[in-house]
N, C-alpha and C positions, 0 to 999 in steps of 0.2 A: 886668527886661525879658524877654519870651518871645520866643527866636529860634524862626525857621523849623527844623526837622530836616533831616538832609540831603536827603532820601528829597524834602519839599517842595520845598526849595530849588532841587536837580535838576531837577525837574519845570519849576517858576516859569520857570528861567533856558531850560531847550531850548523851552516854548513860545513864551517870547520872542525866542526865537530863529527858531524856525520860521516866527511871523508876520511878523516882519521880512524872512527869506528869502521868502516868497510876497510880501508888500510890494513887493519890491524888484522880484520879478520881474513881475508885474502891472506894474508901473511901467512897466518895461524894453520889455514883450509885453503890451499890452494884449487883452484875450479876447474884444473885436470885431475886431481884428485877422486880416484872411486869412491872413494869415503866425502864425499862432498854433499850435504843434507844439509835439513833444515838443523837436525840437530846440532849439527858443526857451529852453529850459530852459539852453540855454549861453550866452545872451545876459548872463546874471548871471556866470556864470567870467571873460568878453570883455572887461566891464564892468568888476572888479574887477581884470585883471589888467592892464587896459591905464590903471586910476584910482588908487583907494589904495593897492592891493596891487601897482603896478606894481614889476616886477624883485625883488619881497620875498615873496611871496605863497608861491612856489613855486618849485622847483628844475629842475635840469632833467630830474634823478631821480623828482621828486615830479608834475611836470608831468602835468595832468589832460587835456590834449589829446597827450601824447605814449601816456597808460593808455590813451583811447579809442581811439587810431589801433589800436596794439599788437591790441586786443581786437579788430577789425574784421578785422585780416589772419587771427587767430587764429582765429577764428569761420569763417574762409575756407577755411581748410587753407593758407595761405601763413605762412612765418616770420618775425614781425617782429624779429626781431633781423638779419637780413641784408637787411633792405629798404629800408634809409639813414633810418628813420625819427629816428637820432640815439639818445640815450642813453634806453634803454627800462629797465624796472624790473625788478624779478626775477619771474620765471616763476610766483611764486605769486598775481602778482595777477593770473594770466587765470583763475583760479577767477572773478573776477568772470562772467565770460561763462557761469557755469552759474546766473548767477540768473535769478529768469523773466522775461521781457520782456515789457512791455506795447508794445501793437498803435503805429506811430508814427500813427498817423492814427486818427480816431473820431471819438465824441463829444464835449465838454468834460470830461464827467467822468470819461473817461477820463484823457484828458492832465493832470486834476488830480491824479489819482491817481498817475500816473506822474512828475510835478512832488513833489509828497510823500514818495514815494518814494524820490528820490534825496536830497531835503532831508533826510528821517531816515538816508538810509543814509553821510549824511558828517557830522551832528552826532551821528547816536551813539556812534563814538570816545569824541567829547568829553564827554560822558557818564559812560562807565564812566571815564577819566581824573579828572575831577571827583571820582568814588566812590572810587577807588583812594588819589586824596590824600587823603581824608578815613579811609581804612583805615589809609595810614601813619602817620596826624598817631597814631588810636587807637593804634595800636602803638607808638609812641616815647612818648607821653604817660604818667606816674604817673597814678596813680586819684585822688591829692590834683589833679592838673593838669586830669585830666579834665570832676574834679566841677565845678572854679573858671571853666573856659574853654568852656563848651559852644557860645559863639559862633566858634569854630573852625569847628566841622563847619556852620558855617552862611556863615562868611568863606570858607575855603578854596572852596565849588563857587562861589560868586559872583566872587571873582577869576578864576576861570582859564574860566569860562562865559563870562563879560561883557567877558572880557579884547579888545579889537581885534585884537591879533594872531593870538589865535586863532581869530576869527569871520571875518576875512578867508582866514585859510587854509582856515576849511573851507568859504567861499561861494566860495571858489577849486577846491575842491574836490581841495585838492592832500592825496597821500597820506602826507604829514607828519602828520596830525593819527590817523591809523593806529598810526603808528611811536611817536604820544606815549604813545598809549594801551596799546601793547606795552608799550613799556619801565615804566609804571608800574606796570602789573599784575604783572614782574617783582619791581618794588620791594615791592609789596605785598604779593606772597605771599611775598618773600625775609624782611621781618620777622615774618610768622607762621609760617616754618618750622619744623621738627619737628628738635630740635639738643641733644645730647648736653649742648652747652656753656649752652643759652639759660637766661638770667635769670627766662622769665618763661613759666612751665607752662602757662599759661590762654590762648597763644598755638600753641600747642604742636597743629600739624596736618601728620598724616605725610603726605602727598603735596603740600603748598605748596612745599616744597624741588622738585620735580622738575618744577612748575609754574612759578617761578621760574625755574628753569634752561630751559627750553624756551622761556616768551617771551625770554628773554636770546639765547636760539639766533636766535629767527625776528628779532630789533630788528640782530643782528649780520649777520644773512642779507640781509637789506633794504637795510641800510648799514654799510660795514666798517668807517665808522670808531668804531662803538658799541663795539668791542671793547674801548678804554681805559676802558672803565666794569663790565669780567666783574669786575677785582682786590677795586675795594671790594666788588661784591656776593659774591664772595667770603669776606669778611672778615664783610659782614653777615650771610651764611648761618649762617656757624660762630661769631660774635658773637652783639650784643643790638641790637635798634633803639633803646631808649632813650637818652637824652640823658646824656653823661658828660662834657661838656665841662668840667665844672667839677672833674673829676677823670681829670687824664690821666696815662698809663701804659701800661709794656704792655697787649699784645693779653691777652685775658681767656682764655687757656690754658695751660695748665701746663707739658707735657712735649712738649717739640719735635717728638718720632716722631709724638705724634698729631695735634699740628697739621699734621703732614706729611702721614700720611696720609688726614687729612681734607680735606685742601685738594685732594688729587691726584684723590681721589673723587671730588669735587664738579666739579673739572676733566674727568675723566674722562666725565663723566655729562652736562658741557653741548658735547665734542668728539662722543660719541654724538648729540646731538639737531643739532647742527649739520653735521655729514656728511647723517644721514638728509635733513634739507631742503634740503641739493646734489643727493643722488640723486634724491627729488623730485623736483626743478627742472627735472634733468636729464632724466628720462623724462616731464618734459610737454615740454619742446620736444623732445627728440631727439638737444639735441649737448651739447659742454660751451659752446660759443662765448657763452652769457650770460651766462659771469663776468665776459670784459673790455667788456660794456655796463652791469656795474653793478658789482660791485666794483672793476675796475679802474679807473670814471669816478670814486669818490672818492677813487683814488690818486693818477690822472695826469693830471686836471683835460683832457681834450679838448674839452669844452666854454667855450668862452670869455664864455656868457652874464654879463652884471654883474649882481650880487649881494650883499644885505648885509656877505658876508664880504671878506676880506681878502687871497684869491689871485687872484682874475680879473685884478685892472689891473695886480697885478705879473709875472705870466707873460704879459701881452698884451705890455709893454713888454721882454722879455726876451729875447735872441739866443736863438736856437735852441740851437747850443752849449753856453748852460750851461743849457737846461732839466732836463735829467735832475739836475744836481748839485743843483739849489733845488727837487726833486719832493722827491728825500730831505729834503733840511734841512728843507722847510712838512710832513711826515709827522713827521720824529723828532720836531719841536716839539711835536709834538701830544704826544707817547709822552712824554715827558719828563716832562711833569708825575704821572705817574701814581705811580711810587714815590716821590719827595719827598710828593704829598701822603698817600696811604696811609700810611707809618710815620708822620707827624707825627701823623695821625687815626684812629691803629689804634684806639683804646680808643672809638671815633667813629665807624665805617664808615660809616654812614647821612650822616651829614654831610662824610665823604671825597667821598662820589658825587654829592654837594646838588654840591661845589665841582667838581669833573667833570665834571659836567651844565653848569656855566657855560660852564667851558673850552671843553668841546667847542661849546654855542651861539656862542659868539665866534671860536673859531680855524677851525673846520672850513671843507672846500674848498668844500662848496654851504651855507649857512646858510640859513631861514626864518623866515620871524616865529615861526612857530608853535614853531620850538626856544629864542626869546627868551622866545616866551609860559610854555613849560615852568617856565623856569628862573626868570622873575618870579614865578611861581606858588608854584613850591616854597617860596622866602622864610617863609612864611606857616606852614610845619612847623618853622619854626626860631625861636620869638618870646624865645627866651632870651638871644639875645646882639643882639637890637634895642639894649639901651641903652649896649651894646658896641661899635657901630658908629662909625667917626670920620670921614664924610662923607655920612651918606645924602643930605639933602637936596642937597648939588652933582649927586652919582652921579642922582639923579631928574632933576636939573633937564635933565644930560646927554642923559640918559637921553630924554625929553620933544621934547628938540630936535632929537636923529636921525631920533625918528622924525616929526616935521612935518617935516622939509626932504630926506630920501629921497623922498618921490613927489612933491615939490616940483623935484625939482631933476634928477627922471628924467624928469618931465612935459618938463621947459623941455629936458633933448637932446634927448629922442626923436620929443616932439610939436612942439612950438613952433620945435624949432630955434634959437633963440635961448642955449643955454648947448653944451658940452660933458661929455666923461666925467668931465675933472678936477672938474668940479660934483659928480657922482653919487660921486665915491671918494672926495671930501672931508668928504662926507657918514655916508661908508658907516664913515670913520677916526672919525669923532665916536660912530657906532655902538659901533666895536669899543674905540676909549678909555672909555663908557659901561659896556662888557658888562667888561672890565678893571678897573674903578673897582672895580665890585661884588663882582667874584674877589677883589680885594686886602683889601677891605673885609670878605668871610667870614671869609677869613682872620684878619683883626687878631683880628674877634671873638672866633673859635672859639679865641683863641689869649690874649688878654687878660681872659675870663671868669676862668679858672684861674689866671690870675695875680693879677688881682684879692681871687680868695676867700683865695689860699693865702699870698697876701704881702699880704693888706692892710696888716699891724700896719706892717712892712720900709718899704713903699710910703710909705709917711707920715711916714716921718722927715723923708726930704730931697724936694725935689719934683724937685733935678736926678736924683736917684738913679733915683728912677722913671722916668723918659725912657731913663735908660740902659742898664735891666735891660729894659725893655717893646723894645726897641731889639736888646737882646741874642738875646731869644726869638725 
């Protein structure tokens, strides 16, 4: 069978995407409409964020009417960080306001142009993300794997293109779909980097190290709490991207000093690029005061918007008193998983961060679709321990039901009146048992491949044996 390339694929999935976003908006703003502008162009964010993407779409971080306001005082000479606009983003995305602007008022084909415009300037994230997984898949993939699977680079941009969670976030136009696109072009150029230690020469480009380490800067700059995902990449830098599950073991270097001071380097080099985009920040607005509207919003949750995640309803319900003590505990939790899964997956990096990525979609204080979208996406780079899985189809079915009864059941507080919040967080608990399922579920895998290959003979004596050793690991 002849699959599409990706380069096609790409292509197929953003125009179908784009006719659907003029679709939708035409639908919304018809163009005999006197009220037909540029502004009508948010009629589709209004839409989505008050329908399927309600309370899911976007954060309060990522929120695309809190980027516009932000830009509008900016543009003014006023601060939006001191003007109560609420939780604003970090300082780099008023570069937005140097791109050029079309006239709000004209022609039609103006306002189509200007409609277009913003349509391609929030699906091409998704885009280069798309290309980027299909850069990793290339880079962890054997040449035997390559030859066999070339419907990979044709599956991976089709899932995470066509994905709903991600097409809502970017017709929401929320700037998570930004942030996906960072973090994987990190990933991407972390498995083609140029590394003393790397398995694989033909990979081998000296400046993807330092390109890696700079989006890692600007994804941790945007939101702090990425920073549980520097370790594994880390590991992948001065590791291999290929797939070693089947043979685990130490980390792939030898002499502890150079692992040492390799790692310090590397650290070294992504504390340099992350300073420099503080100073940035800092000399476009003027003060430091924009760190606690945006790294401190993902520490100390001052926003009480509900959310697919799993902190809004329990700090709403919580004396004032012990707030400070449960900011710590929902931060360390997050921290915590980082070295258990690293050592367990040194020989694995790549796939330490696949389980990291999960983590963080499920535990984190603002969560959006578009970080569930991520992490269903990636799946698709991992097809070796599919038959290693011991619940997918539950985990789906979970999975499925969260999300049909999230705007179900946001709809029935918010609009209808008819339900409450305990509707939406019981929802939101099937969500995070769903995004759980599938953490535990990597695990098994990444964890019962190698057990499988290396004790099969063992394995097959007794059948209780095996439960008990599989149990042990």
């Amino acid at each position: 069978m002849h699959w599409l390339s990706c380069r096609e694929t790409i292509t197929l999935c953003i125009v179908l995407r784009v006719l659907f976003a003029l679709g939708l908006d035409f639908y919304l703003s018809p163009p005999t409409s006197y009220a037909y502008s540029v502004d009508n162009g948010d009629k589709v964010v209004e839409f989505i964020n008050n329908g399927p993407g309600l309370l899911s779409a976007s954060s309060p971080l990522t929120l695309y009417a809190n980027l516009k306001e932000s830009l509008w005082l900016y543009q003014r000479g006023m601060d939006p960080y001191g003007s109560g606009i609420g939780q604003v983003g970090s300082p780099l995305y008023l570069a937005f306001s140097f791109f050029p602007t079309i006239a709000e008022s004209g022609p039609s084909k103006t306002q189509l142009l200007s409609k277009l415009f913003g349509i391609f300037l929030w699906t091409a994230p998704d885009a280069f993300s798309a290309w980027f997984l299909v850069r990793i898949w290339k880079a962890r993939a054997s040449t035997s794997t390559k030859s066999s699977s070339s419907s990979i680079t044709f599956v991976l941009p089709l899932i995470y293109l066509l994905s709903p969670y991600v097409i809502l976030s970017s017709l929401a136009r929320s700037t998570s779909v930004w942030e996906n696109a960072i973090l994987l072009g990190a990933i991407a150029w972390a498995c083609e980097s140029e590394s003393e230690f790397k398995t694989k020469p033909e990979l081998n480009n000296s400046n993807s190290k330092s390109k890696s380490l700079l989006f890692l800067a600007l994804r941790v700059h945007l939101s702090l709490d990425a920073l549980i995902l520097l370790p594994p990449l880390i590991l992948l830098l001065l590791g291999s991207p290929e797939s070693r599950l089947t043979e685990p073991g130490p980390f792939g270097l030898y002499l502890r000093s150079t692992i040492l001071r390799a790692a310090l380097n590397v650290l070294f080099e992504f504390m340099v690029y992350w300073t420099a985009l503080a100073l940035i920040s800092t000399l476009i607005v003027g003060h430091w005061r924009w760190m606690s509207t945006t790294w401190g919003t993902s520490l100390s949750l001052p926003s009480m918007t509900p959310n697919p995640g799993l902190w809004w309803y329990f700090f709403t319900e919580m004396f004032d008193h012990f707030r400070p003590f449960f900011l710590v505990v929902f931060n360390v939790h997050l921290l915590m998983y980082v070295a258990p899964i690293c050592i367990k997956f040194q020989h694995d990096p790549l796939y330490a961060l696949f389980i990291l990525v999960g983590i963080l979609a499920t535990f984190k204080s603002y969560p959006t679709l578009s970080d569930h979208g991520l992490f269903i996406a990636f799946w698709g780079i991992f097809p070796e321990v599919y038959p290693y899985l011991r619940h997918p189809f539950p985990t789906t079915l979970v999975l499925i039901h969260s999300a049909l009864l999230q705007p179900l059941f946001a709809h029935l507080w918010l609009s209808h009146g008819t339900g409450n919040a305990n509707f939406y967080y019981a929802s939101t608990l099937v969500g995070a048992c769903a995004g759980g399922m599938a953490i535990v579920d990597a695990v098994w895998a990444g964890l019962r491949i190698a057990l499988e290959k290396h004790g099969k003979g063992e394995l097959k004596l007794v059948e209780g044996e095996e439960r008990e050793i599989v149990t042990q690991q």
